[in-house]
C-alpha positions in Angstrom: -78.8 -112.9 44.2 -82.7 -113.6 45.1 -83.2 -115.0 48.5 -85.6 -118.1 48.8 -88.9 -117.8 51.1 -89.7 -120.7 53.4 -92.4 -121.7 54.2 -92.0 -122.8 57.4 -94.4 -121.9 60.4 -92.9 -122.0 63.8 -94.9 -123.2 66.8 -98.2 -120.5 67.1 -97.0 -117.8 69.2 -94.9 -120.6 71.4 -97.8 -122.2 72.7 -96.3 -125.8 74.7 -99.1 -127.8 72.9 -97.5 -126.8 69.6 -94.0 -127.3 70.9 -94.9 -130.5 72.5 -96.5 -131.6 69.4 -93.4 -130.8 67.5 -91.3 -132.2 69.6 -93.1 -135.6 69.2 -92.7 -135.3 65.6 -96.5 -134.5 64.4 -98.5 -132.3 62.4 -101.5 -130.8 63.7 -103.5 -133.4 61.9 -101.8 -135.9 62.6 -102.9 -135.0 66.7 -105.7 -134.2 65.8 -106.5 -137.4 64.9 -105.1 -138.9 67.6 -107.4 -136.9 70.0 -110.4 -137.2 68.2 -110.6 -133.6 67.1 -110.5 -131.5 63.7 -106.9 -129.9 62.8 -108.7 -126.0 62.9 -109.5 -127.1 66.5 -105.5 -128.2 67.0 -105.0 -125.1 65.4 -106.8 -122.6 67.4 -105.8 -124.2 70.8 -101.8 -123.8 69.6 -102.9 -120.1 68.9 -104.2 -119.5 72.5 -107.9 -121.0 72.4 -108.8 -123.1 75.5 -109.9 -126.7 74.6 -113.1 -128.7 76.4 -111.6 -130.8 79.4 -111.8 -133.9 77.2 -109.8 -132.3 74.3 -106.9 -131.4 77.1 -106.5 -134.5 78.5 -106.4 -136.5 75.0 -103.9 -134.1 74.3 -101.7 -134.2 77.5 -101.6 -138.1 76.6 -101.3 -137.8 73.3 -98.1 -135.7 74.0 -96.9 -137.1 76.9 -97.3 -133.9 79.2 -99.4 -132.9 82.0 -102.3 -130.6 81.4 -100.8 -128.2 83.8 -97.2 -128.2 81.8 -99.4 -127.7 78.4 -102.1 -125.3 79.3 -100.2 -123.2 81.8 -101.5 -124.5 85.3 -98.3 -125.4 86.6 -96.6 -122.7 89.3 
């Protein structure tokens, strides 16, 4: 019996904007848009990139989070 593929990414690599973003139930455009950014730049920061201070804050309030919780400056 042939298996089916999905195609269905997971958060990149875990990263808690992509979790976050998931979470609240939108696609990488979708925050994209509401941050004022391209989706390849939603993209590259869920696969580790680090966004421009104005990117990271749209995003934290976008999301709901802190910087800190999304970006990893929380102890």
């Amino acid at each position: 019996m042939p298996t089916e593929t999905v195609n269905r990414r997971a958060p990149e690599r875990g990263h808690p904007v992509a979790a976050a973003r998931e979470r609240a139930g939108l696609t990488q455009q979708q925050l994209a848009e509401k941050v004022g950014a391209g989706r390849a730049t939603i993209a590259r920061i869920e696969a580790g990139a680090l966004p421009s201070v104005r990117i990271a804050l749209a995003i934290g309030r976008a999301l709901g989070g802190t910087v800190e919780s999304l970006f990893g400056g929380e102890r």
